[in-house]
C-alpha positions in Angstrom: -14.5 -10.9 -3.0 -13.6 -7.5 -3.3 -14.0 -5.3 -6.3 -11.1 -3.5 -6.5 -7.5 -4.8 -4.7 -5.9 -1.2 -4.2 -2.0 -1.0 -3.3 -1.7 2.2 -1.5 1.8 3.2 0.0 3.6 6.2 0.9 7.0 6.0 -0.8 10.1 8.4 -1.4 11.1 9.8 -4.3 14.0 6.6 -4.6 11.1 4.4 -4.5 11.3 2.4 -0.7 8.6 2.3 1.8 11.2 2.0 4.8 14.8 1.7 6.1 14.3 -1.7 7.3 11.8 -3.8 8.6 10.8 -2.8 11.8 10.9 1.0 11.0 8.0 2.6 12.6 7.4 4.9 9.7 7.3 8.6 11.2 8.4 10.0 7.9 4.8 10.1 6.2 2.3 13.0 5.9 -0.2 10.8 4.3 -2.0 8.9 7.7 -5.3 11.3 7.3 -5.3 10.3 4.2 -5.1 6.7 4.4 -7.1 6.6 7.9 -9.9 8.4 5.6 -9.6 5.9 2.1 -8.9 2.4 4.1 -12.2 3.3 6.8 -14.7 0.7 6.6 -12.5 -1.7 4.4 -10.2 -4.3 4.0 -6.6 -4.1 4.8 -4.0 -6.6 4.1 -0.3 -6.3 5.4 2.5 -8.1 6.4 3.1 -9.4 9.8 6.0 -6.7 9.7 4.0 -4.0 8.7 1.7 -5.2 11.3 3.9 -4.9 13.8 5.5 -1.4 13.0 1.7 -0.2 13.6 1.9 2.0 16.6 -2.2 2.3 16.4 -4.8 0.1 15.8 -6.4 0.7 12.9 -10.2 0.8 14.1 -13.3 0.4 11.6 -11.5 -1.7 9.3 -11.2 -5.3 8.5 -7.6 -5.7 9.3 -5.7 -8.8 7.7 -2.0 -9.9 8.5 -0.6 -12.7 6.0 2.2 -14.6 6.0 4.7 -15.6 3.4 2.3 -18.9 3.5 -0.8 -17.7 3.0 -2.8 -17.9 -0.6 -3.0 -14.5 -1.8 -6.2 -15.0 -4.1 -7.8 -17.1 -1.0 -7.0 -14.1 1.4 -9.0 -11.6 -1.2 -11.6 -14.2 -1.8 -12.5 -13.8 1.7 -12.5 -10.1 1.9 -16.2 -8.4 2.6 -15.8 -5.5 1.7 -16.1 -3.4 -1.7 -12.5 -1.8 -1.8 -9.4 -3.6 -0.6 -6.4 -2.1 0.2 -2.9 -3.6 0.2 -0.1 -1.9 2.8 2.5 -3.8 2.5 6.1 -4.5 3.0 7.8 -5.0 -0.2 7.3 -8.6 -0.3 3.7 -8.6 0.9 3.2 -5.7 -2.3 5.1 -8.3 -4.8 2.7 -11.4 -3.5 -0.3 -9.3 -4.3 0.8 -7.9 -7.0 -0.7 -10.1 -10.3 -4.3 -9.2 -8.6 -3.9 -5.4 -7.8 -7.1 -3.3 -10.3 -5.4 0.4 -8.9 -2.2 1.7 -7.2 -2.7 5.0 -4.5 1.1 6.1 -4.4 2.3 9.4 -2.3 5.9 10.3 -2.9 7.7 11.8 -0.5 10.5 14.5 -0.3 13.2 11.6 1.7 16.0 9.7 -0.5 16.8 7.0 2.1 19.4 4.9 -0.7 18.8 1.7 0.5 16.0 0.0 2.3 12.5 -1.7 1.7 11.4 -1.0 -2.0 7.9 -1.2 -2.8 7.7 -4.7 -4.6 11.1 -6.1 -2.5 10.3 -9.2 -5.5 11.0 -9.4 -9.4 7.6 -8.5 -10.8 5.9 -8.2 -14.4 5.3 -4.5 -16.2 2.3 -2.4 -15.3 0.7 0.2 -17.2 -0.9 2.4 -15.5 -3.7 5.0 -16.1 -3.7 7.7 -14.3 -7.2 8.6 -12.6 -6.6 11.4 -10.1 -4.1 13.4 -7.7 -5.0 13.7 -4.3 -3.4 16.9 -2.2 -1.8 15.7 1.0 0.9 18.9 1.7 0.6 21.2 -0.7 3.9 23.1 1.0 5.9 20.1 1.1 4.9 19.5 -2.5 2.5 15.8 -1.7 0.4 15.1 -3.0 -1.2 11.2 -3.9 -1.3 10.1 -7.4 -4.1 7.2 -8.0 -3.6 4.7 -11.0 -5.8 2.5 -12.7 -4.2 -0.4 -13.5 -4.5 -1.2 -17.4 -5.8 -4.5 -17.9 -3.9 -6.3 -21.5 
């Protein structure tokens, strides 16, 4: 079982992760980043997400669930230290009660409607913040890191 369960999505600044479900997300400035955080780890996404993929995401242990999958089974059976959560919305909201740290990058888009980043009712987090990342420092990114407080 993995260490730490890490949700890590690029967002805008209204909060959604995409216009709809088969979006293949061009909007993000963030890929480097995640291609250098997620190598050698665990991924889990949605068979949407999956599918909206237009690379393969080599040198990591890539795992697509579905709405009837176990979440704390799937992370049981992770190898590796860190693993990272990349959605959709619903995917994020199943996860969610397991998560240890959140990697968010807002983005300078307002899209009004679309796929928010928990698409499900879930519980308040507190988070701690640990560290900001620079992803575009002329576009103003940059990735904010949380720890998630434990009650």
């Amino acid at each position: 079982m993995s260490n730490e369960i890490i949700l890590i999505a690029a967002v805008t600044v209204d909060g959604f992760i995409a216009r709809h479900s088969n979006e293949i997300t061009r909007w993000t400035k963030d890929l480097h980043l995640f291609k250098k955080q997620t190598m050698g780890h665990s991924i889990i996404m949605g068979s949407n997400t999956f599918n909206t993929l237009s690379n393969e995401l080599l040198g990591r242990e890539v795992i697509v669930v579905t709405r009837n999958d176990n979440p704390k089974e799937i992370i049981n059976k992770t190898s590796s230290k860190k693993c990272f959560i990349a959605g959709g919305g619903k995917t994020n909201s199943r996860f969610y009660p397991f998560l240890t740290h959140i990697y968010i990058t807002p983005h300078p888009h307002i899209f009004g409607k679309g796929i928010k980043l928990f698409s499900d009712q879930i519980g308040e987090l507190e988070l701690l913040f640990e560290k900001s990342v620079e992803v575009s420092k002329e576009d103003g990114i940059f990735q904010y890191q949380y720890k998630i407080k434990k009650c």
